[in-house]
C-alpha positions in Angstrom: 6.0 -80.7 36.8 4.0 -78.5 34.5 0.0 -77.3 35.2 -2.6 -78.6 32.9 -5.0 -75.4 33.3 -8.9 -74.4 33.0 -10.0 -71.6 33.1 -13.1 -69.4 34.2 -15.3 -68.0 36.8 -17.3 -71.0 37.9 -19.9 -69.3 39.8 -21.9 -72.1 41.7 -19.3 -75.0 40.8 -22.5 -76.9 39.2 -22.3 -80.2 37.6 -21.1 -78.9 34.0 -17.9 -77.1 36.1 -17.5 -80.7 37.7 -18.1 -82.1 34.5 -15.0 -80.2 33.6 -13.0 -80.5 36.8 -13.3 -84.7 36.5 -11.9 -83.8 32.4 -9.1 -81.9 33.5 -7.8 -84.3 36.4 -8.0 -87.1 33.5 -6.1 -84.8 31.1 -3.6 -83.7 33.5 -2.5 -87.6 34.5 -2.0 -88.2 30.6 -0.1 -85.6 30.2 2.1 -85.8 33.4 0.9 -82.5 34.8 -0.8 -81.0 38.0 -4.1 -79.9 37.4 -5.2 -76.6 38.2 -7.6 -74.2 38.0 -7.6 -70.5 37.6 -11.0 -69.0 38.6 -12.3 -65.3 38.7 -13.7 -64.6 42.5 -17.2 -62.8 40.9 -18.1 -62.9 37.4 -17.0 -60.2 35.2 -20.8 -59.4 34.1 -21.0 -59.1 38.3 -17.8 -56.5 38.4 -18.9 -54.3 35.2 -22.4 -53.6 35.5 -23.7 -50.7 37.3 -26.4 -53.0 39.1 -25.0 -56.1 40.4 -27.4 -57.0 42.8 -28.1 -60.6 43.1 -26.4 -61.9 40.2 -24.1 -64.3 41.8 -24.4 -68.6 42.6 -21.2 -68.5 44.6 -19.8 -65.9 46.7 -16.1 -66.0 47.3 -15.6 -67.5 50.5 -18.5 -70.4 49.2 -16.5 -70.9 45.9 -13.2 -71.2 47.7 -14.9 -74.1 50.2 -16.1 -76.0 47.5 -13.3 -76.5 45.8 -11.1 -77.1 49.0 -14.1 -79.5 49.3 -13.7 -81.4 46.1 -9.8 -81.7 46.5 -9.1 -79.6 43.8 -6.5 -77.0 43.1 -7.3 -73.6 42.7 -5.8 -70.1 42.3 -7.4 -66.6 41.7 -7.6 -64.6 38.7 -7.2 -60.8 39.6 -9.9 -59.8 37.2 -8.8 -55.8 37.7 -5.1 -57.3 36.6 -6.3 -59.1 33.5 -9.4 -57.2 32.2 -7.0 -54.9 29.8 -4.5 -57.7 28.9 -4.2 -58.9 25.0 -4.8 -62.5 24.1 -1.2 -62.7 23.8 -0.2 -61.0 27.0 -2.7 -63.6 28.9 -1.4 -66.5 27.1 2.1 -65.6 27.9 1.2 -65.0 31.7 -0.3 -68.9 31.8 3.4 -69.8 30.4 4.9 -67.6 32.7 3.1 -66.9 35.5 1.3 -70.3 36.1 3.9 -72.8 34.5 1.2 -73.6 31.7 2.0 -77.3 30.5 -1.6 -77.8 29.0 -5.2 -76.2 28.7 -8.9 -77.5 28.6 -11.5 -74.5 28.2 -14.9 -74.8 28.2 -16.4 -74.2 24.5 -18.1 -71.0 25.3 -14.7 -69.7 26.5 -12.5 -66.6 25.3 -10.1 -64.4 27.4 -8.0 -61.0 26.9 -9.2 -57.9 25.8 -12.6 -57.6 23.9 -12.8 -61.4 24.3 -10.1 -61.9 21.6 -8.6 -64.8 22.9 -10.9 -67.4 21.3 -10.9 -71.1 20.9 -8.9 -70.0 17.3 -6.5 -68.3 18.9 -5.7 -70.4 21.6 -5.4 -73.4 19.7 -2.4 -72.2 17.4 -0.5 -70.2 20.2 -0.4 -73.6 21.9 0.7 -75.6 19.1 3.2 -73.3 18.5 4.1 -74.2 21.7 3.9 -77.6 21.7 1.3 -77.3 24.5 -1.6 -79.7 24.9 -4.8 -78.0 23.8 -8.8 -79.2 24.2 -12.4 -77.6 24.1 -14.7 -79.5 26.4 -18.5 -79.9 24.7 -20.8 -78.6 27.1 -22.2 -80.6 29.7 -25.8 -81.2 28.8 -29.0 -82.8 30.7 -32.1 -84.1 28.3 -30.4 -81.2 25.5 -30.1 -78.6 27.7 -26.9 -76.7 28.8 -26.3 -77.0 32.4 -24.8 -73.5 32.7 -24.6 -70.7 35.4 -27.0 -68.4 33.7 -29.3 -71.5 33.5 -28.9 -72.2 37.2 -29.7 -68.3 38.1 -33.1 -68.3 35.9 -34.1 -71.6 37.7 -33.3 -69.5 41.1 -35.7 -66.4 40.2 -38.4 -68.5 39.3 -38.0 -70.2 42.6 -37.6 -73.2 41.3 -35.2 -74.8 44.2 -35.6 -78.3 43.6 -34.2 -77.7 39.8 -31.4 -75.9 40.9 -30.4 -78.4 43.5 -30.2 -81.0 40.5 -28.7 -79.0 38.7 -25.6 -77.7 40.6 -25.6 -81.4 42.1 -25.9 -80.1 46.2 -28.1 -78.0 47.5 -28.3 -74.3 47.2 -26.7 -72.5 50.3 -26.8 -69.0 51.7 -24.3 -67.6 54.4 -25.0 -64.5 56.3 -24.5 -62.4 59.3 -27.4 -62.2 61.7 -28.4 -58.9 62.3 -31.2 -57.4 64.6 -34.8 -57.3 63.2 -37.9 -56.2 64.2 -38.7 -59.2 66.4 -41.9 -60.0 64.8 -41.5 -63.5 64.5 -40.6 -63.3 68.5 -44.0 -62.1 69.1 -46.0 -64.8 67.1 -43.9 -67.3 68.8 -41.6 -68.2 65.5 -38.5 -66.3 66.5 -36.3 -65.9 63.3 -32.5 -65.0 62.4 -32.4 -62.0 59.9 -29.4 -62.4 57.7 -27.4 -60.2 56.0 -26.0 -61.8 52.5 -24.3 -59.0 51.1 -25.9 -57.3 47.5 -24.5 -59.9 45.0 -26.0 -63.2 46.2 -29.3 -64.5 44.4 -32.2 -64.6 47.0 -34.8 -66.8 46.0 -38.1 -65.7 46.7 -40.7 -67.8 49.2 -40.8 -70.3 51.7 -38.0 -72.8 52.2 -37.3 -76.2 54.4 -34.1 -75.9 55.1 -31.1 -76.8 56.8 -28.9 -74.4 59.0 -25.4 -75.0 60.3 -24.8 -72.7 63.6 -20.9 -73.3 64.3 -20.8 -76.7 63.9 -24.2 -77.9 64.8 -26.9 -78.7 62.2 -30.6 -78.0 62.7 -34.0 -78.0 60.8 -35.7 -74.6 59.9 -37.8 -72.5 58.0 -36.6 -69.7 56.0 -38.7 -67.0 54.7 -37.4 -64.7 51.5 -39.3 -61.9 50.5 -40.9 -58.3 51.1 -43.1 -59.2 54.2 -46.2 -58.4 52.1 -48.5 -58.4 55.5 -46.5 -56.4 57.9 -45.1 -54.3 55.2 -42.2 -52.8 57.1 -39.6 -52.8 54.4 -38.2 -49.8 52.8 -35.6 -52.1 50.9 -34.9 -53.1 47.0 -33.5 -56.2 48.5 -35.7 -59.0 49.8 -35.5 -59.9 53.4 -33.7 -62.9 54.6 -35.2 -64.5 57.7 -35.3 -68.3 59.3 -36.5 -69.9 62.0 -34.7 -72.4 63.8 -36.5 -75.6 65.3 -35.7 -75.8 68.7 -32.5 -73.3 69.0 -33.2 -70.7 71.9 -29.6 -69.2 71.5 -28.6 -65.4 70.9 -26.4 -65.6 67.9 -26.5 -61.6 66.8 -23.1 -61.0 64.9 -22.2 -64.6 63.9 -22.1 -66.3 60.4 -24.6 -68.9 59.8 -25.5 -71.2 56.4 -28.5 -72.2 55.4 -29.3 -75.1 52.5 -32.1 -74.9 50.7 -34.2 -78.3 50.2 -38.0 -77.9 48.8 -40.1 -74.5 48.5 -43.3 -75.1 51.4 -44.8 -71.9 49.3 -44.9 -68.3 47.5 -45.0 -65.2 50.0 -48.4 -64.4 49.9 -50.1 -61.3 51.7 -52.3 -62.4 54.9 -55.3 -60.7 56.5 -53.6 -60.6 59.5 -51.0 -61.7 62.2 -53.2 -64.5 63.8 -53.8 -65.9 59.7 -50.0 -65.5 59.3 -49.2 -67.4 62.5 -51.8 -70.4 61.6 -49.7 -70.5 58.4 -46.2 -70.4 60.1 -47.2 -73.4 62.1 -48.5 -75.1 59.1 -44.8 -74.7 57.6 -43.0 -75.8 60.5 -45.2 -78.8 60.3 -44.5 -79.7 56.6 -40.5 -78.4 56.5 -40.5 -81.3 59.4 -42.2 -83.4 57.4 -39.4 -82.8 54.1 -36.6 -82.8 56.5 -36.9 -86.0 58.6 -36.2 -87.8 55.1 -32.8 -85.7 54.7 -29.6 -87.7 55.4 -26.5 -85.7 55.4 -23.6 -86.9 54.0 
């Protein structure tokens, strides 16, 4: 059985990517195929710019859950492998490589070398093939584009409860807890400082959130920013740190996630610690408030 095949990097797997996902599972039945899709682990932008710090939705590991997730198949593109291809070479790897018995791209899709393999080209080198061949419109909500660039905007304006309805879930972070300077500890709000990585977008503020530690869930608090009152970062990146209701366990070393549900505030600059500790209860108070309404699926 041939592959019906999209193709793309799919950062955040949003609703337009589902949008197209639920397309190409319909096409692939029609046509008597296996869908399947082919997806780029970071966007190219991401690989080919000299400062890719937090431009990505979906890191690798996140990307490759989701769609395990969702059922769906999914293989990786080797961007390094295909970057220098022609359209032609790349179309002749989906025949050969991937069994290529259809294709569904997205309409602001184009693959190969200088972006030569358009919509144009794609169209007659499958009919010359006999292959099935369909652009997808985009997926809009109230005229707008849901799109990945849309999604990251949202994120930088700290808009989380946009970007929630937008990618359809909300937005998660996964990092390694690393040792901090155990100020929160000290005002009696201990927190986990996490390591992301440099590509991950970080909003910026105060977040209710959700936090899975192995395979327990719990309510928090997670702060995102430059720690405007104590001012101890020397550091281009913010500073991811969350405090976990009711958790008294050392977890230095391990992975945890974190999902984002309503911004409590900005990260504003205190007068001092006992004004930044009145505050700190005043978010536990109201992320409680947000989260006892959250049912998990």
């Amino acid at each position: 059985m041939k592959n019906f095949i999209t193709i793309g990097t799919f950062d955040g797997v949003h609703r337009g990517h589902q949008h197209l996902f639920n397309l190409l599972e319909a096409r692939a039945a029609l046509h008597r195929a296996k869908p399947l899709i082919l997806y780029f682990l970071l966007p190219p932008k991401t690989l080919q710019t000299p400062h890719p710090e937090m431009t990505v939705l979906s890191l690798p590991d996140e990307k490759k859950r989701l769609f395990k997730a969702m059922g769906l198949r999914a293989e990786i593109l080797d961007f390094s492998k295909v970057r220098s291809l022609s359209a032609q070479q790349f179309f002749n790897r989906l025949l050969n490589r991937f069994d290529c018995g259809g294709l569904l791209i997205g309409a602001d899709f184009a693959f190969g070398k200088n972006r030569e393999g358009s919509a144009v080209f794609l169209r007659e080198a499958c009919g010359q093939k006999n292959i099935p061949f369909e652009v997808a419109p985009f997926y809009t909500e109230e005229y707008e584009k849901i799109s990945s660039s849309l999604i990251r905007k949202v994120l930088a304006q700290g808009d989380i409860a946009r970007a929630n309805s937008l990618l359809g879930r909300p937005y998660e972070l996964t990092g390694r807890v690393v040792a901090g300077h155990k100020l929160g500890r000290k005002l009696g709000y201990p927190t986990a400082n996490l390591d992301t990585g440099i590509y991950k977008i970080l909003p910026l503020g105060v977040f209710a959130v959700k936090v899975r530690v192995g395979t327990k869930m719990y309510d928090g608090f997670c702060n995102i920013g430059f720690r405007p009152t104590i001012n101890t970062l020397n550091t281009l990146l913010p500073l991811v740190e969350v405090h976990i209701f009711n958790f008294k366990q050392s977890i230095y070393g391990r992975k945890i996630t974190i999902w984002f549900y309503q911004k409590l505030r900005n990260e504003v600059k205190f007068e001092g610690l006992e004004a930044l500790k009145t505050q700190l209860a005043q978010d536990k108070q109201q992320a409680t408030d947000i989260l006892r309404s959250i049912v998990l699926p």
